[in-house]
Backbone as a chain_set.jsonl record, in Angstrom:
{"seq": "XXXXXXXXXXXXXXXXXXXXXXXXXXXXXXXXXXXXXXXXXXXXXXXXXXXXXXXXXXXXXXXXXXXXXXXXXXXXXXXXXXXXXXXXXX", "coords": {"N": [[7.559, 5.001, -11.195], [10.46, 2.932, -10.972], [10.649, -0.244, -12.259], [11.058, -3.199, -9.837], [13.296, -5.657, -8.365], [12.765, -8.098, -6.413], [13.744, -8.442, -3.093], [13.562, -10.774, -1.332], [12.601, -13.927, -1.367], [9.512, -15.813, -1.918], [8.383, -17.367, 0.364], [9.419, -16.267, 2.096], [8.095, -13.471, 2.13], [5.447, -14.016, 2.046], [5.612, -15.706, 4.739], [5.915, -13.075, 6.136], [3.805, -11.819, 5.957], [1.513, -13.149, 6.785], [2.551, -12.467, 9.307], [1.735, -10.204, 9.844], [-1.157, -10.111, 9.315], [-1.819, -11.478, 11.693], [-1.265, -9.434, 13.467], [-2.714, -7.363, 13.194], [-5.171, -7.641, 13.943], [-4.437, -7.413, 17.058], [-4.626, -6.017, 19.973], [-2.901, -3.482, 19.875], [-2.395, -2.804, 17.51], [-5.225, -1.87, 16.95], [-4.779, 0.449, 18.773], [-3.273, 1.619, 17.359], [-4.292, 2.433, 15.403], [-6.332, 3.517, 16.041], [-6.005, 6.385, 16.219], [-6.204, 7.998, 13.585], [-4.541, 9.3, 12.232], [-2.943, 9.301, 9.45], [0.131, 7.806, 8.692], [1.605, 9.29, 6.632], [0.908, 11.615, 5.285], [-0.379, 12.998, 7.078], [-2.774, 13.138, 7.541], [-6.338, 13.312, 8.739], [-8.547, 10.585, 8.839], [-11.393, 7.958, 9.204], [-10.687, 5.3, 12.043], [-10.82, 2.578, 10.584], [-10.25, 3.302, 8.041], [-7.768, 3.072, 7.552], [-4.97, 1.841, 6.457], [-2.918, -1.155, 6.73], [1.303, -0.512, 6.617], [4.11, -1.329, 5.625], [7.27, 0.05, 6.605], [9.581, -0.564, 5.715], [9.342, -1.796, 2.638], [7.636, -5.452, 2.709], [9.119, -6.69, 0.434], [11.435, -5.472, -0.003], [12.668, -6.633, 2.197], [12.155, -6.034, 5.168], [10.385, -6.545, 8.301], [7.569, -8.088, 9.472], [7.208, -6.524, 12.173], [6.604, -4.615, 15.012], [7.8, -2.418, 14.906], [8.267, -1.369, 12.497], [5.634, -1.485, 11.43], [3.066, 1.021, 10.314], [-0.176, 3.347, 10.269], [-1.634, 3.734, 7.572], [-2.978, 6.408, 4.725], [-5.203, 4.619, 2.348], [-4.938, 5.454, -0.339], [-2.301, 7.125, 0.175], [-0.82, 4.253, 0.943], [-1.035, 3.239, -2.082], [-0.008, 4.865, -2.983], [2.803, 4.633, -2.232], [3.752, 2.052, -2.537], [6.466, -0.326, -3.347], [8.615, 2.142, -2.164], [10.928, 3.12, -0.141], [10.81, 4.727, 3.272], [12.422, 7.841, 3.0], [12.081, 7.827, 0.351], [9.403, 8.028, -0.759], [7.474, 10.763, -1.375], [4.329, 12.23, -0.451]], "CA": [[8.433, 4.156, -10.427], [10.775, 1.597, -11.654], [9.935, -1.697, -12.278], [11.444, -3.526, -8.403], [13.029, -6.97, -8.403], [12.393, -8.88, -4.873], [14.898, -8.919, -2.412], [13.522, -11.56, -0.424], [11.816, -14.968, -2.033], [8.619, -15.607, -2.17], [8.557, -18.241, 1.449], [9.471, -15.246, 3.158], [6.578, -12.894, 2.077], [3.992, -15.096, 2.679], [5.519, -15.81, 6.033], [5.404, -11.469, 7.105], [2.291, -11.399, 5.17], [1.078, -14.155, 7.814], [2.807, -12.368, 10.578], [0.714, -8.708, 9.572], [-2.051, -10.497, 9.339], [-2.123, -11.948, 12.952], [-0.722, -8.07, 14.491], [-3.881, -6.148, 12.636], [-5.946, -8.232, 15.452], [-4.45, -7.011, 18.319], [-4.852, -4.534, 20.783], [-1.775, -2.713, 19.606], [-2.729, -2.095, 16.314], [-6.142, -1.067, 16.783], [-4.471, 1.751, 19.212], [-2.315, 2.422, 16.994], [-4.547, 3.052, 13.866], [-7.2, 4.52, 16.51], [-5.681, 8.183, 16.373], [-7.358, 8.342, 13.033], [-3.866, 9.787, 11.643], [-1.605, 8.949, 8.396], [1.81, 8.098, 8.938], [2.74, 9.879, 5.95], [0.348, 12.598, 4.652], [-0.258, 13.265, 8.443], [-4.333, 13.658, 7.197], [-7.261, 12.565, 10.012], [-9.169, 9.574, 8.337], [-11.616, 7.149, 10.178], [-9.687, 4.661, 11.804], [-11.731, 1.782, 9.634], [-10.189, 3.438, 6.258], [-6.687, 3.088, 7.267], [-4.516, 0.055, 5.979], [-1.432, -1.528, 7.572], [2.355, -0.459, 5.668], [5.527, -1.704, 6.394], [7.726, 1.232, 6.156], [10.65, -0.947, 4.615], [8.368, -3.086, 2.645], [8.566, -6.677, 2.812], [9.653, -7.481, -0.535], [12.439, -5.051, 0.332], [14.043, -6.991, 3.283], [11.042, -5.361, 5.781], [9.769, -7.207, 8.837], [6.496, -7.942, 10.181], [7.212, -6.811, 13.552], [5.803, -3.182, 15.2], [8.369, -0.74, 14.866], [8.35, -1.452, 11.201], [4.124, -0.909, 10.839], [2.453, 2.112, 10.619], [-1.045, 3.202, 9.789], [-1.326, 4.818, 6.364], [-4.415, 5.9, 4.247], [-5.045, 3.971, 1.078], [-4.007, 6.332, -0.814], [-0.082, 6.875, -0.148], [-0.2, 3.466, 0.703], [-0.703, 2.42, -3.043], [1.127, 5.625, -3.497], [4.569, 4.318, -1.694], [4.0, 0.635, -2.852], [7.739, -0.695, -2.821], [9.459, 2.525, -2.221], [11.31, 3.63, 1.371], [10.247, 6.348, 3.201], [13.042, 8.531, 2.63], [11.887, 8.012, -1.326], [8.56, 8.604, -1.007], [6.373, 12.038, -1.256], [2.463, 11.809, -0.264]], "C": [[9.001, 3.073, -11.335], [10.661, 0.423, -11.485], [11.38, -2.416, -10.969], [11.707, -4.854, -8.456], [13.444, -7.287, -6.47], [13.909, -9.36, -4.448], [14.8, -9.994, -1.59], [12.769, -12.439, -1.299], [10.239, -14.894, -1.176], [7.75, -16.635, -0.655], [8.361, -16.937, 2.161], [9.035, -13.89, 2.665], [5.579, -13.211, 2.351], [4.192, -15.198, 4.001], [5.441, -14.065, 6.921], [4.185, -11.471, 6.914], [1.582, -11.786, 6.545], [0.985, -13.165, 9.143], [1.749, -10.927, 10.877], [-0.324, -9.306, 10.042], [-2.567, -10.615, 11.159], [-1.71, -10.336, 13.935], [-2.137, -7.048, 13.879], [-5.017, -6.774, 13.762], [-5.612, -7.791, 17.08], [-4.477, -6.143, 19.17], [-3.927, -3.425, 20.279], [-2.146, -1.949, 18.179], [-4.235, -1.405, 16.5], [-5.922, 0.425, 17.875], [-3.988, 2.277, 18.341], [-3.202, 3.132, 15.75], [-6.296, 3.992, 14.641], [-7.125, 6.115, 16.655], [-5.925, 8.932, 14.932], [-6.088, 8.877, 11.773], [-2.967, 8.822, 10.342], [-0.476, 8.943, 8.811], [2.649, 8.972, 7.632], [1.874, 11.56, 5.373], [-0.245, 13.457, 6.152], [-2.389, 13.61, 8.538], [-5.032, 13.141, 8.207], [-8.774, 11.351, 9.208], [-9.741, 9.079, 9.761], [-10.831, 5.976, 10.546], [-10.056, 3.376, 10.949], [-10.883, 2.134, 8.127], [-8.525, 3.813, 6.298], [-5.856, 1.963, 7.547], [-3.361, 0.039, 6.778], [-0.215, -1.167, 6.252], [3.427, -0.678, 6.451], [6.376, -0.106, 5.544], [8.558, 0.628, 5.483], [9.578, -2.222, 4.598], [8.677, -4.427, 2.291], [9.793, -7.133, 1.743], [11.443, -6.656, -0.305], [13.523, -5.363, 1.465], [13.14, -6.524, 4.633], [10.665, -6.915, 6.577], [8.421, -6.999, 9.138], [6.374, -7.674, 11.184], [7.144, -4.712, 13.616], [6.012, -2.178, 15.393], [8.793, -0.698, 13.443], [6.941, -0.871, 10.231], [3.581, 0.175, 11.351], [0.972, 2.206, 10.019], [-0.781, 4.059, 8.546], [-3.104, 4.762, 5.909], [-4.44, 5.24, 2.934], [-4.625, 4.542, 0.132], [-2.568, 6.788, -1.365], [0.015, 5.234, 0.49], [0.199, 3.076, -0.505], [0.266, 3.24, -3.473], [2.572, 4.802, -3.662], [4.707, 2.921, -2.393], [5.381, 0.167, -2.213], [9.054, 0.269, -2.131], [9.79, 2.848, 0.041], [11.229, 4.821, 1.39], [10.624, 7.393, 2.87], [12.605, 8.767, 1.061], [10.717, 8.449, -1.629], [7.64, 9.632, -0.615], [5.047, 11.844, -1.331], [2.342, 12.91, -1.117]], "O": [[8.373, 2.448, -12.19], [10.555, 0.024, -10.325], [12.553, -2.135, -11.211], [10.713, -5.57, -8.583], [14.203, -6.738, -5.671], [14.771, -10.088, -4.942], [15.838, -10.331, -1.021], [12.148, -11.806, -2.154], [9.916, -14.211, -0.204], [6.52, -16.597, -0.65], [7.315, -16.599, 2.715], [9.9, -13.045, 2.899], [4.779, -12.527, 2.989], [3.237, -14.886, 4.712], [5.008, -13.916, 8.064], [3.433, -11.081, 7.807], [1.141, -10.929, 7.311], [-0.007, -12.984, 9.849], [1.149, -10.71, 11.93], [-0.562, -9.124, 11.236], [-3.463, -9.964, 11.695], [-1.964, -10.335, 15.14], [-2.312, -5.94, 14.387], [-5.675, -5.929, 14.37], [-6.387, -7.849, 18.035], [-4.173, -5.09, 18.609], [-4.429, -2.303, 20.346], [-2.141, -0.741, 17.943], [-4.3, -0.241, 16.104], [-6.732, 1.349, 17.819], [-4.117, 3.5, 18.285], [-2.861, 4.193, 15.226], [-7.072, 4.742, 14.049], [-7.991, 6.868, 17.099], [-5.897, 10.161, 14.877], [-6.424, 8.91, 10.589], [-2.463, 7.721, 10.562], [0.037, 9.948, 9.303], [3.849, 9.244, 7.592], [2.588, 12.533, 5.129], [-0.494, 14.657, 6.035], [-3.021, 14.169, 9.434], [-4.354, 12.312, 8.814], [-9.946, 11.724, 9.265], [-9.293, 9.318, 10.882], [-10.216, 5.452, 9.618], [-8.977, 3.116, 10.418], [-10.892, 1.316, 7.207], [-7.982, 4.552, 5.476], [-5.919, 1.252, 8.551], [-2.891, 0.997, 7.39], [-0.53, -1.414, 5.087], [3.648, -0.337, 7.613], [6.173, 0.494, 4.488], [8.585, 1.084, 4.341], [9.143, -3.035, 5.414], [9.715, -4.711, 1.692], [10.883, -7.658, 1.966], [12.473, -7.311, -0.461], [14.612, -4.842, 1.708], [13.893, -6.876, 5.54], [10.614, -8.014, 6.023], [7.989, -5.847, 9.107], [5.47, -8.301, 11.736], [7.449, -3.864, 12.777], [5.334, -1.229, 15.785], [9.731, 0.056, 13.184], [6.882, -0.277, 9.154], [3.534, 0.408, 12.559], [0.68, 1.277, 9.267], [0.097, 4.919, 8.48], [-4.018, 3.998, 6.219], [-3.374, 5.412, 2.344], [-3.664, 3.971, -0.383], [-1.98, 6.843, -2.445], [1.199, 4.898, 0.528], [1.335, 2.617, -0.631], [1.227, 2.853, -4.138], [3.206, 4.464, -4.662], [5.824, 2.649, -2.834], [5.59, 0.18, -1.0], [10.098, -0.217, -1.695], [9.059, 2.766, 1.028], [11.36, 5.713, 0.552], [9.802, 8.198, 2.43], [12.794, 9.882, 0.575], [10.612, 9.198, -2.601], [7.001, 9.474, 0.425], [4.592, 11.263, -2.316], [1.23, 13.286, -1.486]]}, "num_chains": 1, "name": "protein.A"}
């Protein structure tokens, strides 16, 4: 991957970061990452060993809000890092 310069400053990462943070607590997310599935490799993990990803990720212009997060497994998350989904292959 090529080296990614930040479309958004560094105020407004910290503030999605924030906003993730407070949505991995709530009922919504633990349904959502309760079906055990990958959003991208489609694999059946426990739900415990699967992380939060913004599909357009923040630094890319990406909100914190819940038609943006999906569950992923650690894995293709570090896989995808900055890229959009269309770009990246699990």
């Amino acid at each position: 991957m090529q080296e990614f310069a930040p479309m958004v400053g560094e105020e407004t990462i910290q503030r999605e970061r924030r906003k993730a943070k407070e949505l991995k607590n709530t009922t919504w997310w633990k349904n959502k990452k309760a079906s055990g599935i990958c959003h991208y490799c489609r694999n059946h993990f426990q739900p415990n060993e699967l992380t939060m990803d913004h599909l357009i990720p923040i630094i890319r212009g990406g909100l914190s809000i819940k038609a943006n997060l999906v569950p992923s497994c650690k894995d293709c998350n570090n896989k995808k890092k900055y890229s959009l989904p269309q770009d990246f292959q699990p």
